[in-house]
C-alpha positions as CSV (number, residue, x, y, z in Angstrom):
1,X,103.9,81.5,100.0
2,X,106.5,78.8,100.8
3,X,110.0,79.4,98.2
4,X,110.6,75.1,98.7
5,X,110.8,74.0,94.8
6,X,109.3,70.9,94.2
7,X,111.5,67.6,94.8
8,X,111.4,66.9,90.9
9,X,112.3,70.0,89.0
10,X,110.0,68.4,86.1
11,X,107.2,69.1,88.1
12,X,108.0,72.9,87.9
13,X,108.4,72.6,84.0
14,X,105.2,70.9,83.6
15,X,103.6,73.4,85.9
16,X,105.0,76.3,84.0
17,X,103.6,74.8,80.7
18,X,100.2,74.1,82.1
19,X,99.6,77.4,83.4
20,X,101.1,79.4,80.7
21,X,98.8,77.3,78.0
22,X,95.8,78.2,80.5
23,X,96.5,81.8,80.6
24,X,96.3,82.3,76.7
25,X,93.3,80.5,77.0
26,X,91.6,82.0,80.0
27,X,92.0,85.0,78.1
28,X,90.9,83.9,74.7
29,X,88.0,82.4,75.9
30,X,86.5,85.5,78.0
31,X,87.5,88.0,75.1
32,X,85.3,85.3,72.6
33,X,82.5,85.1,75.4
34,X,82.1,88.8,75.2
35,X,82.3,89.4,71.6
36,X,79.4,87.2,71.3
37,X,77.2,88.8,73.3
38,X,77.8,91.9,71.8
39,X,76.9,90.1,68.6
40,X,74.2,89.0,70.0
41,X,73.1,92.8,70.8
42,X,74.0,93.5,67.5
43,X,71.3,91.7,66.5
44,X,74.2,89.7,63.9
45,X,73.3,86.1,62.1
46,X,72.5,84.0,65.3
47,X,74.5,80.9,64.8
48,X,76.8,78.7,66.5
49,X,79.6,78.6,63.7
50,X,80.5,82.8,64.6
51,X,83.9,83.9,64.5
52,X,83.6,85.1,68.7
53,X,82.6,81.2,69.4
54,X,85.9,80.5,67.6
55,X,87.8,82.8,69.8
56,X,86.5,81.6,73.3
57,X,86.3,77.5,72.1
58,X,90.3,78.1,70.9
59,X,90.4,79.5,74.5
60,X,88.5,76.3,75.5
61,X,90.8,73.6,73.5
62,X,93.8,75.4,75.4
63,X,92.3,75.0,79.0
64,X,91.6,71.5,77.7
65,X,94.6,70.5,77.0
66,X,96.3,72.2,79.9
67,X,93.9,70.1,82.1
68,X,94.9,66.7,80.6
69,X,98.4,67.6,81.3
70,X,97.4,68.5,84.9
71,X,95.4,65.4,85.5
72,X,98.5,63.8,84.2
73,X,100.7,65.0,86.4
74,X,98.6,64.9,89.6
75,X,98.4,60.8,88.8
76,X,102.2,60.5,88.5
77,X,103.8,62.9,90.3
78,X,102.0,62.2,94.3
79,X,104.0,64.7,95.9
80,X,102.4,67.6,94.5
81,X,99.2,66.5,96.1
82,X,100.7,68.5,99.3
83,X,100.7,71.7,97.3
84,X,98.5,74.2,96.9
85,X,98.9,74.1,93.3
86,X,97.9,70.7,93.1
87,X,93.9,73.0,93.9
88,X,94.7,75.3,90.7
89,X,94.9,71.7,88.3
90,X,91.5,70.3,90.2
91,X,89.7,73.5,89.5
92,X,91.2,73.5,85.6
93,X,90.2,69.8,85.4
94,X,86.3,70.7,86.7
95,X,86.2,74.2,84.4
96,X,87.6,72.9,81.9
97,X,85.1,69.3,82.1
98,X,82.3,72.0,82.2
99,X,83.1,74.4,79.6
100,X,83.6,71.1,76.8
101,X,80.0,69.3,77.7
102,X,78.5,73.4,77.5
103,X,79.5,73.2,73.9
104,X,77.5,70.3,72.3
105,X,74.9,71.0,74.8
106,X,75.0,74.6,73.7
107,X,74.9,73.7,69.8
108,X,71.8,70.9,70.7
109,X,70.2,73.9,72.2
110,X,70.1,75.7,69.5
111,X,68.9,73.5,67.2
112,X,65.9,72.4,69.7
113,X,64.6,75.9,70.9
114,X,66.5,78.3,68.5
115,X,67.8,81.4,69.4
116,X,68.3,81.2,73.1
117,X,68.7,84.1,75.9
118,X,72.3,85.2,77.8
119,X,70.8,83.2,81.2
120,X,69.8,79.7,79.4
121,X,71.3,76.6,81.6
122,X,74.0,75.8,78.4
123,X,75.1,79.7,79.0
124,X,75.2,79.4,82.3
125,X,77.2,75.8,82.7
126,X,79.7,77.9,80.2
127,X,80.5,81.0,82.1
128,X,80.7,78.8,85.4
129,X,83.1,76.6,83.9
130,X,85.0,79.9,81.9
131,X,84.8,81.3,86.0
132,X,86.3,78.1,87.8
133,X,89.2,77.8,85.2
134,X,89.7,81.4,85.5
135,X,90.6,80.9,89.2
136,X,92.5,77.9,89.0
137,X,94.9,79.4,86.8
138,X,95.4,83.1,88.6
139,X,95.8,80.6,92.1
140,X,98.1,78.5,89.9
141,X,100.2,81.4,88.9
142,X,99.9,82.8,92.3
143,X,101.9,79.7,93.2
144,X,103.9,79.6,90.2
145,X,105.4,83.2,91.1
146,X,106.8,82.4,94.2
147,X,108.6,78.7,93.6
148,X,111.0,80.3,90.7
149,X,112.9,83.5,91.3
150,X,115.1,82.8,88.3
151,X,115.2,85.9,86.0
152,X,113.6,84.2,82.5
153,X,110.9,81.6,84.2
154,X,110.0,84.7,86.7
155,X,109.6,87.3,83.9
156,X,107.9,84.6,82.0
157,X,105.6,83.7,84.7
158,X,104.9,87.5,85.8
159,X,103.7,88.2,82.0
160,X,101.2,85.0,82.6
161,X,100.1,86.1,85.9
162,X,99.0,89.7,84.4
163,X,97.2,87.6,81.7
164,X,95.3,85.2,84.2
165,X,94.3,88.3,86.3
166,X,92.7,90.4,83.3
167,X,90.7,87.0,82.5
168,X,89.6,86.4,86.2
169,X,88.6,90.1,86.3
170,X,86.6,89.9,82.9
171,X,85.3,86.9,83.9
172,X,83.9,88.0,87.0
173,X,82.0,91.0,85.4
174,X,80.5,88.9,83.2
175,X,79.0,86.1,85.6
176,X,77.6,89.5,86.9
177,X,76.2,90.4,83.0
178,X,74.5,87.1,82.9
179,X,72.4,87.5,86.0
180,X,71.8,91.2,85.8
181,X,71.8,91.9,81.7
182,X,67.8,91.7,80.7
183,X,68.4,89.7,77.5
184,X,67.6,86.0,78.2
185,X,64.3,86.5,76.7
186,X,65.0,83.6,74.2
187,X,62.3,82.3,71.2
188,X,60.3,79.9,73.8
189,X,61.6,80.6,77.2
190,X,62.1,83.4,79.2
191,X,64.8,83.5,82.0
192,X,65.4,87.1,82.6
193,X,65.1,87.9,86.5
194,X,62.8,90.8,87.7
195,X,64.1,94.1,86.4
196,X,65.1,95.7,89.7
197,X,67.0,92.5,91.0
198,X,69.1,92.4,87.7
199,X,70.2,96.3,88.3
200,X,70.6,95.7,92.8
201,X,72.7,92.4,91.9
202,X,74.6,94.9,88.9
203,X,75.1,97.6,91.5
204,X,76.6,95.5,94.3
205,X,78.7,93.2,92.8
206,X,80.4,95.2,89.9
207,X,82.2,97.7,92.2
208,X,82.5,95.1,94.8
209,X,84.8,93.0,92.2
210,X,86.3,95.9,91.6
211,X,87.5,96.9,94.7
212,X,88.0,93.1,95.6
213,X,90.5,92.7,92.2
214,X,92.6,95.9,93.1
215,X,93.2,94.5,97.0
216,X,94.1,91.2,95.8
217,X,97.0,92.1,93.6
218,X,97.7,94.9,96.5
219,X,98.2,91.8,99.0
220,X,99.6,89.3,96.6
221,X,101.8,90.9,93.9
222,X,103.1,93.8,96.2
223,X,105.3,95.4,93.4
224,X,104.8,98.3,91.5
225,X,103.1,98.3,87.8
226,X,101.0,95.5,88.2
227,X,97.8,97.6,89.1
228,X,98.6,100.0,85.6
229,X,99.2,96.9,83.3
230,X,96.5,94.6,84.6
231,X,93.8,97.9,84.4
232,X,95.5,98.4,81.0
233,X,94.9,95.0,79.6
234,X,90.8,94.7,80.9
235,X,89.7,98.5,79.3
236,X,92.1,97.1,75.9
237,X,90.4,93.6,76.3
238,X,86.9,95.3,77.0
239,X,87.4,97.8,74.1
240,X,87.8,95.0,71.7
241,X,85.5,92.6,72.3
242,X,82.5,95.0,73.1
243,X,83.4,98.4,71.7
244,X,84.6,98.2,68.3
245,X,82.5,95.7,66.6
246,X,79.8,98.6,66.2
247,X,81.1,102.1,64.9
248,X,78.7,104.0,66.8
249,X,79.6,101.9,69.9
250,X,83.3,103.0,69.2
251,X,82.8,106.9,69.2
252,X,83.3,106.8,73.0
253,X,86.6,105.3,72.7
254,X,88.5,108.2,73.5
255,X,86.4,108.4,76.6
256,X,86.7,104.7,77.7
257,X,89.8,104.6,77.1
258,X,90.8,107.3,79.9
259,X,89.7,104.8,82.4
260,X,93.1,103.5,82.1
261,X,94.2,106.7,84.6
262,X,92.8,105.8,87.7
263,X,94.9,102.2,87.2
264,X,97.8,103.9,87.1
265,X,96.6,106.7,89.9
266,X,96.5,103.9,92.0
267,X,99.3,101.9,91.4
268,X,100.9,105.4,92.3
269,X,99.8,105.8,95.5
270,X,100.0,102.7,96.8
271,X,103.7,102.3,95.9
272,X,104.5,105.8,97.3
273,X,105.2,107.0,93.6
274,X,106.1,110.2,92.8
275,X,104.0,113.0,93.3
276,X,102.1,110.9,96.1
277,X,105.2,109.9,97.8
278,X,104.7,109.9,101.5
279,X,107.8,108.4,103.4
280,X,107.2,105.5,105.7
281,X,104.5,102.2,105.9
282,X,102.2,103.2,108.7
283,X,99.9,104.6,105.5
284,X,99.7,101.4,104.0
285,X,96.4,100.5,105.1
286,X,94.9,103.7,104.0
287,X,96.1,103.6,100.8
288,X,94.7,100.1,100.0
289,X,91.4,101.4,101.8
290,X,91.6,104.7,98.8
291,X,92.7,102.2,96.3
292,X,89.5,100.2,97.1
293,X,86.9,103.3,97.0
294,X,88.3,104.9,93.9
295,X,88.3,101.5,92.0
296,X,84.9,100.5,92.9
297,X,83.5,103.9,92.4
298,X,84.7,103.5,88.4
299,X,82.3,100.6,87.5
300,X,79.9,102.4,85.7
301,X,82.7,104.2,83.2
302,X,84.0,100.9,83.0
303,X,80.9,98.8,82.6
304,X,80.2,100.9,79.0
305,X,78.3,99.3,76.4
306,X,76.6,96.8,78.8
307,X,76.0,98.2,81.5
308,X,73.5,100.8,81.2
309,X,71.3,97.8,79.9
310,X,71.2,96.7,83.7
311,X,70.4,99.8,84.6
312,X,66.8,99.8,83.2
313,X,64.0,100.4,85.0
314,X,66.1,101.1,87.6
315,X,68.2,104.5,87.8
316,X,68.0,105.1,84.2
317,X,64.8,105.8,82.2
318,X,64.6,102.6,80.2
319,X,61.7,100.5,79.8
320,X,62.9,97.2,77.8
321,X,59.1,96.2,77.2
322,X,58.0,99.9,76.2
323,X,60.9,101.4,74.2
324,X,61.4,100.4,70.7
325,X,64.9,99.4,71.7
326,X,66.5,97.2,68.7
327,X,70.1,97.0,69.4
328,X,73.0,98.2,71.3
329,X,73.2,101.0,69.6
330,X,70.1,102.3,70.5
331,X,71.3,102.3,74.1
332,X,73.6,105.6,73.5
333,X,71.1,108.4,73.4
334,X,69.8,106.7,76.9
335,X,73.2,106.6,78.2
336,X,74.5,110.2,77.2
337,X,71.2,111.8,78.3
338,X,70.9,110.4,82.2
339,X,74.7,110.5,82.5
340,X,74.9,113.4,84.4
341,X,72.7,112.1,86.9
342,X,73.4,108.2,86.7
343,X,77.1,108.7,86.9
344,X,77.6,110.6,90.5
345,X,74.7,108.2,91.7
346,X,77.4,105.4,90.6
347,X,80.3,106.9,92.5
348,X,78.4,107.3,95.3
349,X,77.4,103.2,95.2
350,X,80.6,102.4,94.4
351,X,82.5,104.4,97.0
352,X,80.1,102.9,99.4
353,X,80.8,99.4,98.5
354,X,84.6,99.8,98.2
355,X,85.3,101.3,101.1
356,X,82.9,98.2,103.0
357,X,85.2,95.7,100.7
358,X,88.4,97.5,102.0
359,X,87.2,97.1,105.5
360,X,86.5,93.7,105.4
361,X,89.0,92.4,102.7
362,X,91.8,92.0,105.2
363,X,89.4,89.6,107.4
364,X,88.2,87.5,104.4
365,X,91.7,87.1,103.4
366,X,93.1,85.7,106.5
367,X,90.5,83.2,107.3
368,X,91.4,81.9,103.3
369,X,95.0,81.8,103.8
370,X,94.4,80.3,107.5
371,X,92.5,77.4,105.7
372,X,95.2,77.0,102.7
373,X,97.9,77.1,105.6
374,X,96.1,74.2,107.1
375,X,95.3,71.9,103.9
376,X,98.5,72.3,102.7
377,X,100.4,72.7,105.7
378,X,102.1,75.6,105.0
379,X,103.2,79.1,105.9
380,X,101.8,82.0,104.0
């Protein structure tokens, strides 16, 4: 993006505070968003006063706040109106709007119709607004990185951008989990889609934002490390909100945690890394294009506790309505039995859909930046 600091050098600082406030938060309110739906699989006290709604309202409060500062500065400060960043603060100001009313309406919920399913319209209404604040602040940092090249606001601002991408990557898994996980089967209504459509909308879109995460910090970041620590902080982020609150849930650990080698894999052979070093560009391409596949091809391994729920019915022999199925834990016999066959199916899917998002990535990308470039009248 364009170096050209802002005419007011204030405007950077307020910037700088807005978007570091909204990374903390973006990441404390996904972490608290999945910790309480593995409560809620847990089958723990079903209440709104939980420790996890703490955790992702403290998230909230900080992408509040970071919001009134941003509608603050987009009144006074008219000049930033012309940059793209002025886009990040509109979409924290709308996320942010809709993640507050989601709380009340959330709590009234509760006490009307009782315990409620993952899809009801209060759930939905958050994880949107967690989703559109999530963006705003990664396309906020985005901008952030390239208007200060001094050494302590760019290390700074590099440690925020790895936060806002682990949050926009959790964040788009789970407005995947709440379409696609069969538990909104609340005490009066019922909102969970048919069984195969929740495991075809699982399938397609997991790997896709797989694939689509690892190509955007490919294209945007371009520096080595990024793709290791990012993949480090979603399998750490993942462990702890849905892995260790059960014990038997946390016996794979080891396992998961070995996820974290393709990341760095990657991040290895895209930066012509010792012992993939290549010599020369004209690779490039078919790196990302590798990147892509092997990424997307990962989501099931990565997708562990969840996923195998959204699985049912479909490649794995689980019958929500038939089993006796209590909690998540009950999931893990089902999961360790049909892994040799689920698995490869996965990599399969998922090498199928990353090597169609590495394809058309490049494509998608330039008619985006071609539209930026013309809003905000600038050279990308």
């Amino acid at each position: 993006m364009q170096t050209k600091p802002f005419l007011d050098k204030r405007v950077f600082y307020y910037c700088f505070v807005i978007l570091g406030i909204a990374s903390v938060g973006s990441i404390l309110q996904i972490a608290g968003g999945n910790w309480d739906v593995t409560s809620h699989l847990l089958l723990q006290p079903e209440t709104f006063f939980t420790p996890s709604h703490t955790v992702m309202y403290s998230g909230i409060f900080l992408l509040s706040i970071s919001s009134i500062i941003a509608a603050y500065v987009l009144i006074k400060y008219k000049e930033i109106q012309n940059d793209v960043i002025s886009l990040s603060f509109k979409l924290l100001i709308v996320g942010s709007v809709l993640s507050v009313v989601s709380g009340p309406s959330d709590f009234a919920w509760h006490e009307i119709f009782g315990v409620d399913g993952f899809l009801s319209p209060t759930h939905l209404m958050l994880i949107t607004g967690m989703f559109i604040n999530a963006i705003g602040t990664t396309l906020g940092l985005v901008r952030l990185n390239s208007l200060q090249k001094e050494r302590p606001f760019h290390v700074i601002s590099s440690i925020m951008f790895v936060f806002g991408l682990v949050a926009l990557w959790l964040t788009s898994i789970s407005y995947v989990y709440i379409f696609s996980l069969p538990i909104s089967n609340g005490e009066i209504f019922n909102f969970n889609l048919d069984p195969y459509l929740e495991s075809l909308i699982a399938l397609l879109f997991l790997p896709l934002i797989n694939s689509f995460m690892t190509l955007f910090m490919i294209n945007t970041v371009k520096k080595f490390g990024y793709i290791s620590l990012v993949g480090i902080g979603v399998i750490v982020a993942t462990s702890l909100s849905n892995i260790l609150p059960s014990a038997d849930l946390a016996l794979f650990m080891p396992y998961y945690l070995l996820v974290i080698i393709p990341f760095i894999l990657i991040d290895l052979i895209v930066y012509d890394k010792p012992p993939f070093k290549r010599g020369g560009r004209h690779r490039s391409e078919n790196r990302k294009l590798v990147a892509a596949i092997i990424m997307a091809s990962l989501f099931y391994l990565m997708g562990y506790p969840l996923l195998p729920l959204a699985l049912g019915n479909f490649l794995m022999p689980l019958d929500l309505s038939n089993t006796e199925f209590t909690t998540l834990v009950d999931i893990i016999p089902i999961f360790v039995d049909s892994f040799s066959v689920v698995f490869p199916l996965t990599l399969i899917i998922g090498a199928i859909v990353g090597l169609g998002c590495g394809l058309f990535y490049e494509r998608i990308q330039k008619y985006i930046k071609n539209k930026i470039e013309t809003r905000f009248n600038l050279n990308l």
